[in-house]
C-alpha positions as a Markdown table, in Angstrom:
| # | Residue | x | y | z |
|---|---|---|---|---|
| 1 | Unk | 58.0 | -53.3 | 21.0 |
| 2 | Unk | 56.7 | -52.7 | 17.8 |
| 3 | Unk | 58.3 | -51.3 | 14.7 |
| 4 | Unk | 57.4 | -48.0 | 14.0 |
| 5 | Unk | 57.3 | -48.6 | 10.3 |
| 6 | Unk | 54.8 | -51.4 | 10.8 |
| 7 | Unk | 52.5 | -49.2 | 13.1 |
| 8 | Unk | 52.6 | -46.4 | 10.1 |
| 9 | Unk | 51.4 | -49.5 | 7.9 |
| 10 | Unk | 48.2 | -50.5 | 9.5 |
| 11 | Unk | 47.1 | -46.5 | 10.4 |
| 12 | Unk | 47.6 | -46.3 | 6.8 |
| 13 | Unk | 45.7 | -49.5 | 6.2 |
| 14 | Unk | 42.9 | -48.5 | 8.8 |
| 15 | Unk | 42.0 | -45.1 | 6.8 |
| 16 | Unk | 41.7 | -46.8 | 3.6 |
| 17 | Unk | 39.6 | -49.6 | 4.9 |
| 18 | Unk | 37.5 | -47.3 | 7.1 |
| 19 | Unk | 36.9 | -45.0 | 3.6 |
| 20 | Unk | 35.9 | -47.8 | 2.0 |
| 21 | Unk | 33.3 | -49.0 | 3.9 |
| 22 | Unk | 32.1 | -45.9 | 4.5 |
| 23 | Unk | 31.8 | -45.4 | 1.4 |
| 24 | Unk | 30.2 | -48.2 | -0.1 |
| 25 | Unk | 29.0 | -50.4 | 3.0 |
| 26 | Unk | 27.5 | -47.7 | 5.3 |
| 27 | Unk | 23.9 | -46.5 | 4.3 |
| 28 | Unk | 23.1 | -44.4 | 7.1 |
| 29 | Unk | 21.0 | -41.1 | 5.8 |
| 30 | Unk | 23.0 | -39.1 | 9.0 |
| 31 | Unk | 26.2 | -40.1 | 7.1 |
| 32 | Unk | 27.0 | -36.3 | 5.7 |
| 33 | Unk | 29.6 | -35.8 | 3.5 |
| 34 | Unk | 32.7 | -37.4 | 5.0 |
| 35 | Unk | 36.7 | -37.5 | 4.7 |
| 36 | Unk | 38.6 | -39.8 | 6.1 |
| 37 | Unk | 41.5 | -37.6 | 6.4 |
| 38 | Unk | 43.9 | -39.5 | 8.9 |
| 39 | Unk | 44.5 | -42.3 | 11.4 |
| 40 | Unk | 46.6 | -43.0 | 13.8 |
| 41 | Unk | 46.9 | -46.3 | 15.9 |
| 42 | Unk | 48.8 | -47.0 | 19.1 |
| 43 | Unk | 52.6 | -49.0 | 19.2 |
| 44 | Unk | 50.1 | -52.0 | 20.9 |
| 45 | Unk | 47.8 | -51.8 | 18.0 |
| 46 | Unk | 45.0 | -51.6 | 20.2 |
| 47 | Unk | 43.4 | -48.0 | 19.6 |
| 48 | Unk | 42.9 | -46.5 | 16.4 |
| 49 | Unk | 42.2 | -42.5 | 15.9 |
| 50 | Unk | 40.2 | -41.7 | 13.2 |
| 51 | Unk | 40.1 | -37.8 | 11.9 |
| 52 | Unk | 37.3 | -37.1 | 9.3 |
| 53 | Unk | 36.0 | -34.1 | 7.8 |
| 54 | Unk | 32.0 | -32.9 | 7.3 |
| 55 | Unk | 30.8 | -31.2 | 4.7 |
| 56 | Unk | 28.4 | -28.2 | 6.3 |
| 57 | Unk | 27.7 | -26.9 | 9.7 |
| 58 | Unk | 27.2 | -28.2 | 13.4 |
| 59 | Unk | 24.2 | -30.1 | 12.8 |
| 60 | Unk | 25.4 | -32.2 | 9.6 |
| 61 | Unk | 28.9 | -32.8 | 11.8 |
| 62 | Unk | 27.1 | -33.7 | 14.9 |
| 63 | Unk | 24.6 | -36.0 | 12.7 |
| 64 | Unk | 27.8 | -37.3 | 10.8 |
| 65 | Unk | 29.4 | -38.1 | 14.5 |
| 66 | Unk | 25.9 | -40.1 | 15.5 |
| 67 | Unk | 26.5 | -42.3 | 11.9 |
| 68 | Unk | 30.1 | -43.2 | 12.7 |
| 69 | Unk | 29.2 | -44.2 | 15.8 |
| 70 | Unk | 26.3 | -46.4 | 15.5 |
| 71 | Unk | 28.6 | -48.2 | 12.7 |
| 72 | Unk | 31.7 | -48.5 | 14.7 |
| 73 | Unk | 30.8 | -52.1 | 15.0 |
| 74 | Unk | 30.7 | -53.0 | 11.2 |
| 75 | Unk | 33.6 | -51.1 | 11.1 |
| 76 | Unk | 36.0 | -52.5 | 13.3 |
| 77 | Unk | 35.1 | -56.2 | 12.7 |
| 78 | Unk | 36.1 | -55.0 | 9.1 |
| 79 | Unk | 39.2 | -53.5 | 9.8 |
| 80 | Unk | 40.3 | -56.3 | 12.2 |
| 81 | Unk | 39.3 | -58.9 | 9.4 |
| 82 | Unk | 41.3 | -57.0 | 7.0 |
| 83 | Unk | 44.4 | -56.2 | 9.0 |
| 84 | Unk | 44.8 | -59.7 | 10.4 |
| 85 | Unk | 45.9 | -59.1 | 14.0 |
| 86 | Unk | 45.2 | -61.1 | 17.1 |
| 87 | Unk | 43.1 | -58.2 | 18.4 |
| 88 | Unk | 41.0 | -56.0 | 16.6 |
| 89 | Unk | 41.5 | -52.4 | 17.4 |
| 90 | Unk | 39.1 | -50.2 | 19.1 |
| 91 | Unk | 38.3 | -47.2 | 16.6 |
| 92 | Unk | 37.4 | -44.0 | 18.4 |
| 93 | Unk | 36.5 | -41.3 | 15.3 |
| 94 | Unk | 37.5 | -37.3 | 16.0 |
| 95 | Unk | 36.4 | -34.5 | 14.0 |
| 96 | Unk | 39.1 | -32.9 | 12.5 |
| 97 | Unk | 38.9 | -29.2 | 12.3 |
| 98 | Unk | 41.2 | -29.1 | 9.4 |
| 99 | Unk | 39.3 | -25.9 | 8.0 |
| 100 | Unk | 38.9 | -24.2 | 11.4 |
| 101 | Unk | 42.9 | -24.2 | 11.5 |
| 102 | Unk | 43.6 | -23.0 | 7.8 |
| 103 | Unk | 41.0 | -19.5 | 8.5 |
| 104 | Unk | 43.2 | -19.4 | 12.1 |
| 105 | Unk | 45.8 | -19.4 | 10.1 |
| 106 | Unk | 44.7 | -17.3 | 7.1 |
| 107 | Unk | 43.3 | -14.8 | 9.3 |
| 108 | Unk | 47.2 | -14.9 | 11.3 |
| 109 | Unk | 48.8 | -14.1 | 8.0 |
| 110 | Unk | 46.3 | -11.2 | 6.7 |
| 111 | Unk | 47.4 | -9.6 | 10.0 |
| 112 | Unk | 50.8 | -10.0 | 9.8 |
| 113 | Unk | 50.4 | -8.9 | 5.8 |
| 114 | Unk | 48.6 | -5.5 | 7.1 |
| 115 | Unk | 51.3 | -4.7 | 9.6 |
| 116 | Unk | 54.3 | -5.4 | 7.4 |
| 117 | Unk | 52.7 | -2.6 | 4.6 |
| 118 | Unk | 51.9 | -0.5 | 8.1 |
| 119 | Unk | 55.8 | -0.8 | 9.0 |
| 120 | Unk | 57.1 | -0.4 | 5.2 |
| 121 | Unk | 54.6 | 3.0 | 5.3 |
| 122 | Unk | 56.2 | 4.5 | 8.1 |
| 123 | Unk | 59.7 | 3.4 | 7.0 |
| 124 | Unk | 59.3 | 5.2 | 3.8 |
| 125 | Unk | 58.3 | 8.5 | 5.5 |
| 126 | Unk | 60.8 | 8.1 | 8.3 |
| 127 | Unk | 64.0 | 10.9 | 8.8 |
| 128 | Unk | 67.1 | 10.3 | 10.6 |
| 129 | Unk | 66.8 | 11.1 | 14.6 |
| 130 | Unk | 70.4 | 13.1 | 14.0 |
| 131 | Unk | 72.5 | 13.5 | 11.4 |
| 132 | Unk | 73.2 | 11.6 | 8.2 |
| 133 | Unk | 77.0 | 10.8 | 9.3 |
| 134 | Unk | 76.3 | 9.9 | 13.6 |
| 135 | Unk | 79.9 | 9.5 | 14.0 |
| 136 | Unk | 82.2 | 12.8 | 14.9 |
| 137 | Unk | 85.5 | 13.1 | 12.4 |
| 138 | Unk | 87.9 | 14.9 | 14.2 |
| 139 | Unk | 90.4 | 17.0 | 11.6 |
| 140 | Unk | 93.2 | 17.6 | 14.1 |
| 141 | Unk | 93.7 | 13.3 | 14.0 |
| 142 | Unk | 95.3 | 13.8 | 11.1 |
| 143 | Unk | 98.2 | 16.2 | 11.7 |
| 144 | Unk | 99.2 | 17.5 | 14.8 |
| 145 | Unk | 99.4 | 21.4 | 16.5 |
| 146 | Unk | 102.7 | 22.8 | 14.9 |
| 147 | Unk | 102.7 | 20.0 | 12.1 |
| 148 | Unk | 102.2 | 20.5 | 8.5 |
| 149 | Unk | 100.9 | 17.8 | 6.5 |
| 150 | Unk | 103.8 | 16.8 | 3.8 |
| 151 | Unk | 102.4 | 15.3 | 0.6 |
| 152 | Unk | 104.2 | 12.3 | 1.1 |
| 153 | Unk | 101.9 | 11.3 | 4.7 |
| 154 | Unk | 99.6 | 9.6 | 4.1 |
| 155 | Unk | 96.2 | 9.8 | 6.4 |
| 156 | Unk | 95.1 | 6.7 | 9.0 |
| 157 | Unk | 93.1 | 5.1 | 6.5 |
| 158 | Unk | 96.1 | 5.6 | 3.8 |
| 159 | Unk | 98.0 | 3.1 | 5.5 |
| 160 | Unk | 102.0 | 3.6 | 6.5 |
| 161 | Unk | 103.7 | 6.2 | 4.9 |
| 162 | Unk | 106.6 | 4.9 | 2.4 |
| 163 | Unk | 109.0 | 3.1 | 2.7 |
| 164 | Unk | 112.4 | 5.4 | 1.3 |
| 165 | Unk | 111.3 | 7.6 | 4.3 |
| 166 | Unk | 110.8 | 10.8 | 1.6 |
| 167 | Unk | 107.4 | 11.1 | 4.1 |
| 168 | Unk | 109.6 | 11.5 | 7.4 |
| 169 | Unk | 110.1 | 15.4 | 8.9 |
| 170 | Unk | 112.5 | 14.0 | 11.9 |
């Protein structure tokens, strides 16, 4: 088993060394303008991912895609050079759709946006279904038929009446 720490290490490794040699190394006029924006390699260190991002539409991606591949060669001999492992590791590149995801997403949060401020509109010109008080007080709680409140009782939410019993009628 390999230490997950170590595996973080050398996907690190393999998008800087990738970068740089498609930067400087790689001459290919299909090479668009590229990003290495991530990599990932398996707990074997067998398979590396690489994500990269085009500059432009579906023909400079697809052209982009053609480069990488004709110099996946040249650059896995590098990054198995570089890395120093038994094996070198097979390097399969994936467009990463980084910008497709942030409009999903942009677009998501305009929507929710509009339908907060359509919920806050109809809040602010909303009325109560009932009344303003929905609870029923009942006046008779407080003193019963034939009783007449004493000014020393105090009402339920008074609390007990006192203590010298100058509230009592018994």
């Amino acid at each position: 088993m390999t230490d997950p720490a170590k595996v973080r290490r050398h996907a690190e490794r393999v998008r800087e060394l990738v970068a740089s040699v498609v930067r400087t190394q790689i001459k290919d006029p299909r090479l668009g303008m590229i990003t290495i924006t991530d990599a990932r390699i398996t707990p074997d260190l067998r398979e590396a991912t690489v994500y990269y991002t085009v500059l432009g539409g579906a023909a400079e991606q697809a052209s982009t895609a053609a480069a990488l591949e004709s110099a996946k060669g040249l650059l896995r001999s590098t990054v198995g050079k570089a890395l120093g492992l038994r094996h070198s590791p097979t390097l399969a590149f994936v467009l990463d759709n980084v910008q497709d995801q942030v409009k999903h997403i942009d677009d998501l949060l305009a929507a929710a946006r509009n339908a907060d401020a359509e919920v806050q509109r109809l809040a602010a010109q909303a009325e109560y279904a009932g009344e303003a008080q929905p609870y029923r007080v009942d006046e008779d709680d407080e003193t019963e038929e034939g009783d007449e409140p004493v000014d020393g009782d105090r009402g339920p939410a008074g609390g007990p009446p006192p203590a010298d019993g100058a509230g009592d009628r018994r």
